[in-house]
C-alpha positions as CSV (number, residue, x, y, z in Angstrom):
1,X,23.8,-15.3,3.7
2,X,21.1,-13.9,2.1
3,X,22.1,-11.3,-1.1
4,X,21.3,-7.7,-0.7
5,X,18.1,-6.6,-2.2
6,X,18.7,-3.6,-4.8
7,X,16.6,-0.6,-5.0
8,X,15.6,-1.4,-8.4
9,X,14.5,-5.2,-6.7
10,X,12.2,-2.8,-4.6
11,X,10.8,-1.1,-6.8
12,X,9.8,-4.4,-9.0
13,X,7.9,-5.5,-5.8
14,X,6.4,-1.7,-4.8
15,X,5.0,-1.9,-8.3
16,X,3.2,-4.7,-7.7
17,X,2.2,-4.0,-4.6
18,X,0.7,-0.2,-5.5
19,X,-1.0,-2.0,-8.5
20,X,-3.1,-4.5,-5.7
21,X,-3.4,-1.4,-3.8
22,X,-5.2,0.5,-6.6
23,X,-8.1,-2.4,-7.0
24,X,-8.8,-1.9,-3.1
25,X,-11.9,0.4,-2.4
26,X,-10.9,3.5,-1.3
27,X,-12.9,3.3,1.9
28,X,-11.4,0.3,3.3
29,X,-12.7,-1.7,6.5
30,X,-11.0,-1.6,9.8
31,X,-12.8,-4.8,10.3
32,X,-9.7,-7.2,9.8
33,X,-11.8,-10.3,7.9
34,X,-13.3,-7.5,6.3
35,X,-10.0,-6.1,4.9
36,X,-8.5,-9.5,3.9
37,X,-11.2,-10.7,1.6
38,X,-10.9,-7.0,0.3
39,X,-7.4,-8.1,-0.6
40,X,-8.3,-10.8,-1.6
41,X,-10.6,-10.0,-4.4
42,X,-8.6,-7.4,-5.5
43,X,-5.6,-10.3,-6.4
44,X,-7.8,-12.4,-7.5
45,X,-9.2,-9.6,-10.2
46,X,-5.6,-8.6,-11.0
47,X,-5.0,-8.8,-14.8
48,X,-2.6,-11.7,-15.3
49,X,-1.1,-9.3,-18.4
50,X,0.2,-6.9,-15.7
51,X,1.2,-9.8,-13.6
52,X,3.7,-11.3,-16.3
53,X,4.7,-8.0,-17.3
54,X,5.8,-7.2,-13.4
55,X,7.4,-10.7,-13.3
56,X,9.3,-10.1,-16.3
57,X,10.9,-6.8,-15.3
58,X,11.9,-8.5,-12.1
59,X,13.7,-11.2,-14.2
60,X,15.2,-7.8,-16.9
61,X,16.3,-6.3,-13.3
62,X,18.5,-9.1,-11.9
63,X,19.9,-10.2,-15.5
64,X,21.3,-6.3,-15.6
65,X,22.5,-6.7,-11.8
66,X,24.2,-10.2,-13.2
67,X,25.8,-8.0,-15.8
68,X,27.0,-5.4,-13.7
69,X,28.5,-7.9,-11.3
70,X,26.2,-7.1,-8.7
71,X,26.4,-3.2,-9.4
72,X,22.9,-1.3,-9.3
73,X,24.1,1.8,-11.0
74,X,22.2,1.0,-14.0
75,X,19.4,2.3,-15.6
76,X,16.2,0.5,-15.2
77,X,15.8,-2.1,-18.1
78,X,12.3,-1.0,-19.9
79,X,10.9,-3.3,-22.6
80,X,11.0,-2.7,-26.0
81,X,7.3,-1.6,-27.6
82,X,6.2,-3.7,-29.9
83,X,5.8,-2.0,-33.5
């Protein structure tokens, strides 16, 4: 049995999600081949900064779940700035 995704899980993988979404022309093509090379390009222009950083909240997100045996009433787990 799989384990239940939490809503903080979610919203690691919305983020990431509405930040591919945001490279996407705003006038996309209804023209399906069209659409996926849109996507396409859009991933493959994705900053790979922004990638590790959504990664790495995913991996702060379950270590909090792990420490509130399985508990999502937690705040999400920002990383520190750097001074």
């Amino acid at each position: 049995m799989a384990a239940a995704v939490t809503v903080h899980q979610r919203l690691c993988d919305l983020g990431f999600f509405r930040s591919v979404d945001s490279r996407l022309p705003k006038l996309r093509s209804f023209k399906m081949p069209t659409f996926i090379k849109q996507i396409e390009e859009a991933f493959k222009e994705y900053p790979e900064e922004k990638l590790d950083d959504l990664c790495a909240m995913k991996t702060r997100v379950c270590v909090a779940i792990v420490e509130n045996e399985g508990d999502n009433n937690f705040g999400l787990p920002y990383r520190r700035k750097k001074c």
